[in-house]
C-alpha positions, 0 to 999 in steps of 0.5 A: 500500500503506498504511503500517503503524504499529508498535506504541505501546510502551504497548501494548507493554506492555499485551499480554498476556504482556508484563513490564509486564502480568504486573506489572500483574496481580500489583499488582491481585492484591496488592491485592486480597488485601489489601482482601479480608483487611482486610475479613475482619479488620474488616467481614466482619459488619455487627452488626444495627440498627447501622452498625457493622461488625467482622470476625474482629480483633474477634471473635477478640479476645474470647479472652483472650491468644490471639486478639489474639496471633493477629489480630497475626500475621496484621496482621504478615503484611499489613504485610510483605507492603504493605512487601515489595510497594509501596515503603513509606517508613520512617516509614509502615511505622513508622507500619503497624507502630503500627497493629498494636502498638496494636491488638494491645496495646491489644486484649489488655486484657480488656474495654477491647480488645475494645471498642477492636478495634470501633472502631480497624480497624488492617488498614483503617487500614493498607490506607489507607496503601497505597492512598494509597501507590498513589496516588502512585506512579500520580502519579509523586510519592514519599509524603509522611511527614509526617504518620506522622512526627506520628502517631508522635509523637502516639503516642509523647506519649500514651505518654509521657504514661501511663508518667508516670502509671503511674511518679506512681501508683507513687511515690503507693504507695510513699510511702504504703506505707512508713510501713504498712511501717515502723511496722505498719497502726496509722500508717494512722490 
């Protein structure tokens, strides 16, 4: 009588009903639903003679104020939902949470943020991050925050940065102010 062999625990786990399939299927399910919204937000249509691809982040945006109010939440949703599913380092969902704030910051300036939306694609940005995320738990290694960490700090510079100027351009008014202020516009001249 031939010997029989029990069952590898990998296979085990690999059949079907199993826990670790059932989790299987609800990581691929959670992915794909990600892919699928980022690319609804921001490839969905490729504009014609061009390479350049926008989805409905740009295209809603061109509404004043509720568009990107509305494309934010539906990024909010995509990070918690990556920071609630994959075990997501701080300084990455910081990092996710950026992507979003930028886009719907910058994107709420009229003219500019529209423009801006074409080009900077936070929901595939972020989509990135996961997947380098998955990457490295497939590999058994934690991700790396190094280079969120400078991103937000390169990030936070340029804030810096334009808040100085905006807090030099008001003391240039304001200096420039006080004497029309105080003496009338003849001190112009």
């Amino acid at each position: 009588m031939p010997r029989v062999r029990p069952p590898s625990a990998a296979a085990v786990a690999s059949a079907p009903g199993s826990t670790a399939s059932m989790a299987e299927a609800r990581d691929r399910a959670v992915a794909r639903a990600l892919e699928q919204v980022a690319w609804l937000m921001d490839r969905a249509i490729t504009i014609p003679g061009t390479n350049i691809q926008v989805g409905l982040d740009a295209l809603l945006g061109l509404f004043p104020v509720g568009g990107d109010v509305l494309t934010g939440v539906v990024q909010v949703a995509i990070v918690l939902l990556a920071v609630a599913h994959y075990r997501v380092p701080k300084a990455v969902a910081a990092r996710m949470a950026t992507n979003v704030l930028l886009d719907v910051g910058i994107g709420a300036i009229p003219g500019v943020g529209d423009i801006f939306d074409v080009f900077f694609k936070a929901n595939t940005r972020n989509l990135d991050l996961v997947k380098q995320i998955q990457a490295h738990a497939a590999r058994g290694e934690p991700m790396p925050a190094k280079s969120s960490v400078w991103y937000l700090v390169g990030i936070g510079a340029v804030l810096l940065l334009a808040l100085g100027f905006v807090i030099a351009l008001f003391v240039v008014l304001l200096l420039w102010l006080f004497p029309v202020l105080q003496h009338g516009p003849q001190s112009i001249r």
